[in-house]
NUTORTOR-158579 format. One record per residue (C-alpha): x, y, z. Coordinates in steps of 0.001 Angstrom, whole numbers, plus 500000, padded with zeros to 6 digits. Example, Ala and Ser with C-alpha at 12.3 -4.5 7.8 and 13.67 -1.06 7.14 Angstrom:
<nodes>
512300495500507800 513670498940507140 
</nodes>
This chain:
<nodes>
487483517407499073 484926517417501968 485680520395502785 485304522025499466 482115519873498812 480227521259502052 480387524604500990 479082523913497621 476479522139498017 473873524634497420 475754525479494358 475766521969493089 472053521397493540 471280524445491684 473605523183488615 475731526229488939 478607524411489684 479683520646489132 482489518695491239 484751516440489636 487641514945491962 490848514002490694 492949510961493243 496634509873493122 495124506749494918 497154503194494656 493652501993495468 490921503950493953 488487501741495030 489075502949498582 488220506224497429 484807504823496079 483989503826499541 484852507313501057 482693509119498622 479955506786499155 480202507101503398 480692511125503273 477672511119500154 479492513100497474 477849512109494679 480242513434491541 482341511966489256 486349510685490615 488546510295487851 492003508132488905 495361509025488550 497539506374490433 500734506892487680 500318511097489029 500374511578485616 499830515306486285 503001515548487828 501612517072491416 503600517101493969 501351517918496857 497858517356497379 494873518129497882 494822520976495076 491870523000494171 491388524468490643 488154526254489696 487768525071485551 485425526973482938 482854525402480992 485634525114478314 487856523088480204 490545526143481324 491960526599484544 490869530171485825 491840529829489251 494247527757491580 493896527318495147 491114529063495048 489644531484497772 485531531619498700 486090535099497050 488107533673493701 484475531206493632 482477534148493893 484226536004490938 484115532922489031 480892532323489100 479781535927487926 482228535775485410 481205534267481539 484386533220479836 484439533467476175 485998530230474244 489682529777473638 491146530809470049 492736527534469578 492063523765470374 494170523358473655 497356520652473205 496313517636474421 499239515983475940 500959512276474459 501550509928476902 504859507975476543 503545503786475374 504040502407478884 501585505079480752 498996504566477876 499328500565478265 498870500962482042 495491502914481373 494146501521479020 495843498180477986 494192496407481143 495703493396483910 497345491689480368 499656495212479836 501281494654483182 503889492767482563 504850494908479574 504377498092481165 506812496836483999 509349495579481484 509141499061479586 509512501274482555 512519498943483656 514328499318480239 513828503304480849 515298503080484052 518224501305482921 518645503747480440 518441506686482821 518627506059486297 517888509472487279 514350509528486097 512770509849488824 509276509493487182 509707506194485784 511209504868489257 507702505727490833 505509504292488329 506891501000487781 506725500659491556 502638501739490662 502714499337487823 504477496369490356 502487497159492931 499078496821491271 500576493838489663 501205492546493120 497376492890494010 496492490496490988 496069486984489963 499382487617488089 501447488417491398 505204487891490982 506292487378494909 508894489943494689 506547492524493353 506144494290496517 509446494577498062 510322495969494115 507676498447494152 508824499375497557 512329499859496060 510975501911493343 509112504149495270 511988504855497420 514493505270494576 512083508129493286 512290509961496594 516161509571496741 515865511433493726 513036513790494382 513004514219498345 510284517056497586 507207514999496594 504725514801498982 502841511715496955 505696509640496906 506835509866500158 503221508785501305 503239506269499256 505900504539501197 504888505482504694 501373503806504239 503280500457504336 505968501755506739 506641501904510505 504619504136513007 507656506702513494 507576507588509906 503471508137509617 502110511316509717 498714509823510543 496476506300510335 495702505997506475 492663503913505899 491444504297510047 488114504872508664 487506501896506809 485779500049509352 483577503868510440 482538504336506542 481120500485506319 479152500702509227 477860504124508687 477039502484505178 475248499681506878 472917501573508752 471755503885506396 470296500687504541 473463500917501815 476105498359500585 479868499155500952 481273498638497627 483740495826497847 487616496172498258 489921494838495699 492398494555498247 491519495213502374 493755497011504026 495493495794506881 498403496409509587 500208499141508425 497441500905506659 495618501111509901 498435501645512421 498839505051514081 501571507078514495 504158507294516991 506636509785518302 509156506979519856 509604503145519365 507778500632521872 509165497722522587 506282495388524223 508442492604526180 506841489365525578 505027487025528632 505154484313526163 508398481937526050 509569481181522922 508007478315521285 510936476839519514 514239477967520691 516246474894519821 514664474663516174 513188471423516738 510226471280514931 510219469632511704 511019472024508300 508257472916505999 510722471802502691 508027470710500530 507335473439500383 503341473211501704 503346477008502407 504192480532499610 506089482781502389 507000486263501095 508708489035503279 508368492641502478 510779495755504305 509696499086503934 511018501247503555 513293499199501877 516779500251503326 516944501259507038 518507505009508224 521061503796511379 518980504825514298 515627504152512294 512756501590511666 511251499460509550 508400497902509071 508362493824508229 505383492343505875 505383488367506307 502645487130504187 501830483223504323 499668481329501524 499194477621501187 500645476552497381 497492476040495587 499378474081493026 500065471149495662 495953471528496707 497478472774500247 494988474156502837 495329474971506344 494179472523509141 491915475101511583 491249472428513328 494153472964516051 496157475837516785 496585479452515310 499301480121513190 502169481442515374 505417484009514529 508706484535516601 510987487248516057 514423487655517684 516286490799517010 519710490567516821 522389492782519717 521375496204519187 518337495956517692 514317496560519152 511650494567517994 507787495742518874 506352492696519112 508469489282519434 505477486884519606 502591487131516902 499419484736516519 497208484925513929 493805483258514497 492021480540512452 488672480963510990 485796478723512230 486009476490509030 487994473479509590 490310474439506665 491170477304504457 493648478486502145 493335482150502574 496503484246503227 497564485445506587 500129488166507146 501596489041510085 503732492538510805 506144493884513164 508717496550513353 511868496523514207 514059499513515858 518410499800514284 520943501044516279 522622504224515761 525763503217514342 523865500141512029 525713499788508553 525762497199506424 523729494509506703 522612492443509215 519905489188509267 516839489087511529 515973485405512800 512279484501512601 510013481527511817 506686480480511899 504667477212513274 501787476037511750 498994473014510779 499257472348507197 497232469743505229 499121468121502206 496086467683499318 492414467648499608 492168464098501595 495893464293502773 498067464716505492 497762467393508426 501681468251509933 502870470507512213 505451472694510708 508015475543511200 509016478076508304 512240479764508957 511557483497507584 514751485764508266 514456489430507259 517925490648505777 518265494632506622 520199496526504705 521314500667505943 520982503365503702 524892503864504077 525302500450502175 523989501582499041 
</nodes>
């Protein structure tokens, strides 16, 4: 699109040609910011569910006045012709295409159609495994579900599922397969996805504008770079708990979720681990800032490489919280991995039981079950 809008620009201040942008975004919002930080000024119209079935991107079409295609992948000479060229109107009213009831609930039937849009796309999956198309939007519709105040804990690792069932069956699509890699490990990226995040709001900042707020910030994997071979950083620290003293969180004070993607693991291959840590709002639990960061240990079992065993997350200046804090790591399979196989892992933490009650000390075991691709 930049590239594309550059040479236009003359064009587009002279009304002889307007830009309209088309993204395949999870998070279109992100998109919003981009637009703003590069100033391109035209419309973006959003198409997470890739309801028109591309399979690569970015695509260039050059559209008449009366909304046909003329030319695709266009050349600076095709945009020459174009321009000198006055189409006459089509015969006939162009078919307008009828979207099956769970892609026209997703658009259109709001945060409330979520749950049936999920359930619908699940039934049509169970009726036909093989489509393909309804394995990667219900991992769109989980996914987005995820990001709400409706969040089902499992949504994520589902969507991740999803996603990957769709490339099983369509190893060709480009969107899919990026889909997946912006949450997975650095030997499967082909570059950092949302690196410029932190470039576009400062630019923003001091040109005297306000970065449009981000339904959900991107974090860890979204910002990690690629990498041609696995590092394994060994670990000065010794681990805090080996002989599991430290009293269980069984209440429990603390919403743990764990996400793999992708979400079976090639023998010889990575993955990338999500832990993501919220205090249970229903019990009025907050975190106690007032005394250590919250901590993570990883030990991978015979065989297996972790990147980083010890992880600390630090506490904001407040004296308590209840945001949620995520840690992620990735860990390395052997060769000849099939199966299954469990990763040991907890965390410590302050917890505070209530608004007036009381502050513990507390270790959440979190193991991360693996599963090979050979398995399935």
């Amino acid at each position: 699109m930049p590239g594309w809008h550059d040479k236009t620009k003359t064009l587009q201040a002279e009304g002889r040609l307007q830009m309209l942008g088309i993204v395949q975004e999870q998070h279109p919002d992100r998109t919003r910011l981009f637009m703003q930080w590069k100033e391109m000024r035209w419309p973006i119209l959003v198409d997470s569910l890739d309801l028109l079935e591309v399979d690569v991107v970015p695509l260039t079409f050059l559209i008449d006045e009366h909304g046909v295609i003329r030319y695709t992948r266009p050349t600076d000479d095709d945009l020459e012709q174009f321009l000198a060229t006055e189409y006459a109107a089509p015969a006939d009213e162009p078919t307008r295409p009828v979207l099956a009831r769970a892609e026209d609930r997703y658009l259109w039937g709001g945060q409330a159609a979520l749950d049936d849009v999920v359930e619908e796309l699940t039934g049509r999956i169970e009726d036909d495994a093989g489509d393909a198309w309804a394995q990667f939007r219900l991992g769109v519709a989980l996914r987005r579900r995820y990001d709400s105040v409706d969040r089902r804990a499992e949504d994520f690792q589902k969507a991740v599922a999803a996603w990957g069932h769709a490339l099983a069956l369509d190893p060709n699509q480009y969107i899919w397969r990026r889909r997946i890699q912006q949450y997975g490990p650095r030997l499967d990226k082909p570059y950092p996805f949302y690196d410029w995040v932190g470039e576009a709001r400062a630019t923003l900042e001091a040109r005297g504008e306000t970065p449009p707020a981000l339904v959900v910030e991107p974090r860890g994997a979204e910002f990690a770079a690629p990498s041609k071979e696995f590092v394994s950083r060994a670990s000065e620290i010794v681990e805090p708990d080996p002989e599991g003293r430290i009293l269980r969180d069984d209440a429990p004070l603390i919403v743990q979720e764990s996400v793999v993607v992708p979400g079976v693991v090639e023998p010889g291959g990575a993955v990338r681990v999500h832990l993501v840590f919220r205090p249970d709002l229903d019990k009025k639990a907050h975190w106690n800032n007032e005394v250590d960061d919250l901590i993570v240990w990883v030990t991978p079992p015979p065989g297996w490489r972790v990147d980083q065993a010890h992880h600390r997350v630090a506490v904001p200046r407040e004296p308590v919280s209840q945001e949620l804090r995520s840690v992620e790591f990735e860990l390395d399979s052997p060769e000849g991995f099939h199966g299954s196989v469990t990763v040991p892992a907890y965390a410590l933490y302050y917890i505070c039981e209530d608004v007036d009650g009381t502050c513990l000390f507390r270790r959440r075991d979190v193991p991360v079950t693996l599963t090979s691709t050979t398995a399935r």
